[in-house]
N, C-alpha and C positions, 0 to 999 in steps of 0.2 A: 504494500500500500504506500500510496508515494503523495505526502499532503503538501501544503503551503501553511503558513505563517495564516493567512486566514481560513485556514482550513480546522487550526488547529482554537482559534478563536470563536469559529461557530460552534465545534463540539464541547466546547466549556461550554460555552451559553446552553446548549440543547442537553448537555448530559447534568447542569447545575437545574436547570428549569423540571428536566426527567424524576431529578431527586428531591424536587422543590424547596431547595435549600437558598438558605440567602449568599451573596457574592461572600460574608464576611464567615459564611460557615463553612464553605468551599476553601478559603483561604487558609484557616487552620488546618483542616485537613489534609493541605498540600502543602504546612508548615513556612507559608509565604505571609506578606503584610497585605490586608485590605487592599490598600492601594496599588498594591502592586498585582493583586489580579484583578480586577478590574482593567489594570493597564493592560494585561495579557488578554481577559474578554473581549476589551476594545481592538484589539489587535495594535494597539498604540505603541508598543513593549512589548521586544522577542523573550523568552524565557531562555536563563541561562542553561547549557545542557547540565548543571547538577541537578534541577528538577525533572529531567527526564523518566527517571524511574517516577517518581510520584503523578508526573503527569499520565505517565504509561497505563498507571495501573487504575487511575480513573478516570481514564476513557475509554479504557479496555484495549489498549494496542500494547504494541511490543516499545523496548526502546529504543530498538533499530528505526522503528517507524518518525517516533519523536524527532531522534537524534538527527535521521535524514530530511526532517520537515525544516528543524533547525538551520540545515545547510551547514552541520556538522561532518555528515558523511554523504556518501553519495549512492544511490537507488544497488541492491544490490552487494555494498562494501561491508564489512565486519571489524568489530573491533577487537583483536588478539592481544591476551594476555602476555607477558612473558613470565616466565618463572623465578617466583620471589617481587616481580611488578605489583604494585597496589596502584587499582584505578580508583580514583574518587572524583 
């Protein structure tokens, strides 16, 4: 699945509205500030890839997906470990 930056903006709005949660109950959840999702709703404000896993997991995608909506990686690319590496 290969999204855009507003792609990634409609399914907050559609997966927070789904759960009928408020923007500021969303944001805890996703351990970010009010303001600052809202700015990602808006599509105003890219999210940095450390929220990828959180975003990932509620909107139901991978973080490959995230990460490549990001323009992190590229449609297809993986991210490899090396042994002893810590990704954070």
């Amino acid at each position: 699945m290969v999204l855009g930056m507003n792609a990634i903006s409609e399914l907050l709005l559609e997966r927070r509205e789904e759960a009928a949660l408020s923007q500021r109950a969303v944001a805890r959840k996703l351990g970010v500030s009010p303001q600052t999702y809202v700015w990602w709703e808006r599509g105003a404000v890219t999210p940095k890839a450390t929220a990828a896993g959180e975003l990932a997991e509620w909107l139901g995608l991978t973080k490959g997906d995230i990460l490549v909506a990001l323009g992190i990686l590229e449609p297809g690319e993986t991210i490899v470990r090396r042994e002893g590496e810590r990704i954070s």
